[in-house]
C-alpha positions in Angstrom: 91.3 -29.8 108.3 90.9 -26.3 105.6 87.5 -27.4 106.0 87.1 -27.2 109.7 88.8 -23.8 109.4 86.4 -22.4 106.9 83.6 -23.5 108.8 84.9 -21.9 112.2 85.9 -18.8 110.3 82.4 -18.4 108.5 80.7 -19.6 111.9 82.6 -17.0 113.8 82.1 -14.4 111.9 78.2 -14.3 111.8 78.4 -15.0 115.3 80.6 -11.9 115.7 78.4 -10.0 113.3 75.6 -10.9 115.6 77.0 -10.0 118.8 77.9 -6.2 117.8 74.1 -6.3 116.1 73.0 -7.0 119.9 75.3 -4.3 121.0 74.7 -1.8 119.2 70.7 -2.0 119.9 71.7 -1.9 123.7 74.3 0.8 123.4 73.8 2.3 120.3 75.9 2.2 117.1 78.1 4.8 118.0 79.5 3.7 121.5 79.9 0.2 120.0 82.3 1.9 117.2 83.9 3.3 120.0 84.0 0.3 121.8 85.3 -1.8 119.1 88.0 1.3 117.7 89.3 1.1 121.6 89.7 -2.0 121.7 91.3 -1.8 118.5 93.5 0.8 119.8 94.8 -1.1 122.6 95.3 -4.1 120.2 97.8 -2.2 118.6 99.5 -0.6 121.3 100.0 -4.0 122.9 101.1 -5.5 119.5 103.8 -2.8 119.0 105.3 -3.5 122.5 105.2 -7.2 121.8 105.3 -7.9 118.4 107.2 -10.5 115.7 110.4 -10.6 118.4 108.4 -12.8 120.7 107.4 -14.8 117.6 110.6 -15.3 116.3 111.9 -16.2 119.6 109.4 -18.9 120.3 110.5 -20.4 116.5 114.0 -20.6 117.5 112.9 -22.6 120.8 111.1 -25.0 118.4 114.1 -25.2 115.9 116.0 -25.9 118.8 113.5 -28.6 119.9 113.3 -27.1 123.2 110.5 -25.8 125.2 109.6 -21.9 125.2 111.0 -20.7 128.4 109.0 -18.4 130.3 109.0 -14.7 128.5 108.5 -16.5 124.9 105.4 -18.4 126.1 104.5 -15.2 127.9 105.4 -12.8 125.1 103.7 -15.1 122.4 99.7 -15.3 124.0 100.6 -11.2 124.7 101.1 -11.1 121.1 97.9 -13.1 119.9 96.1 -11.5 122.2 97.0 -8.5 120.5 95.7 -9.9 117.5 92.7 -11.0 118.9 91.9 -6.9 120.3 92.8 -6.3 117.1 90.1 -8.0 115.1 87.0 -6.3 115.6 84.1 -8.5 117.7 82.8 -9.2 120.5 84.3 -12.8 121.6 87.7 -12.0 119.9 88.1 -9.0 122.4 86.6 -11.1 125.2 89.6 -13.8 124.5 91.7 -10.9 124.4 91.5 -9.4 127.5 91.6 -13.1 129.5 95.0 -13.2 127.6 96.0 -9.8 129.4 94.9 -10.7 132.9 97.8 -12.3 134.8 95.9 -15.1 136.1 94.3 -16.3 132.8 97.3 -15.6 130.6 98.5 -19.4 132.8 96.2 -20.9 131.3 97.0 -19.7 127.7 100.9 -19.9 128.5 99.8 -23.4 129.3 98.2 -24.3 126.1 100.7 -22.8 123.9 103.3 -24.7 125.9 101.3 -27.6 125.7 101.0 -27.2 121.4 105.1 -26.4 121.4 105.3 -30.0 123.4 102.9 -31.5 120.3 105.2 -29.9 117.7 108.5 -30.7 118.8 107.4 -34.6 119.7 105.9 -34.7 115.9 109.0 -33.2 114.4 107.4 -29.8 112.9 109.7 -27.3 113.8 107.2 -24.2 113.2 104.7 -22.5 115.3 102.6 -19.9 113.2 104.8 -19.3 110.2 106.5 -21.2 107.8 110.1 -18.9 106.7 
């Protein structure tokens, strides 16, 4: 599996590389540091409003061994999305702002609920981080 993450990380990387190449040659070099500052910007502001309470909150659900309720699924893909504004790139911001609309933060709620299920049934009690 480290080598499937390597792979995506170096894979996404270039392609990220690539994408703000393509940008900037559309809307030049210094609207796509803006772009990618502001969305930087906004990464952080969400990330300071939901931050590690959400993530601590979702651990104790899994410690538990019960299911994220509601705000913890919800306050969780806030706070990855967060990271994902964070990290500068084209597709990483593109994920980010599904996870802020309403209707496609379901869908996200719905997969991390769906990976809590996976944890809890194979006994690993931790989400992101290990204590």
């Amino acid at each position: 599996m480290s080598l499937a993450v390597v792979v995506v990380f170096a894979v996404g990387t270039f392609v990220e590389v690539y994408l703000l190449t393509i940008l900037s040659g559309y809307i030049s070099i210094m609207n796509t540091i803006s772009f990618v500052m502001f969305t930087f910007l906004i990464g952080i502001i969400i990330g300071r409003s939901w931050g590690k309470k959400d993530f601590d909150k979702m651990q104790w659900h899994l410690r538990s061994r019960s299911i994220p309720d509601r705000d913890a699924l919800n306050g969780s893909v806030l706070a990855v999305s967060s990271m994902m504004l964070i990290t500068p790139g084209v597709v990483t911001d593109l994920i980010g702002v599904l996870m802020l609309i309403p209707i496609t933060r379901d869908v996200f709620k719905n997969i991390a609920a769906n990976m809590a299920r996976k944890r809890i049934a194979s006994g690993d009690a931790y989400y992101f981080f290990k204590d």
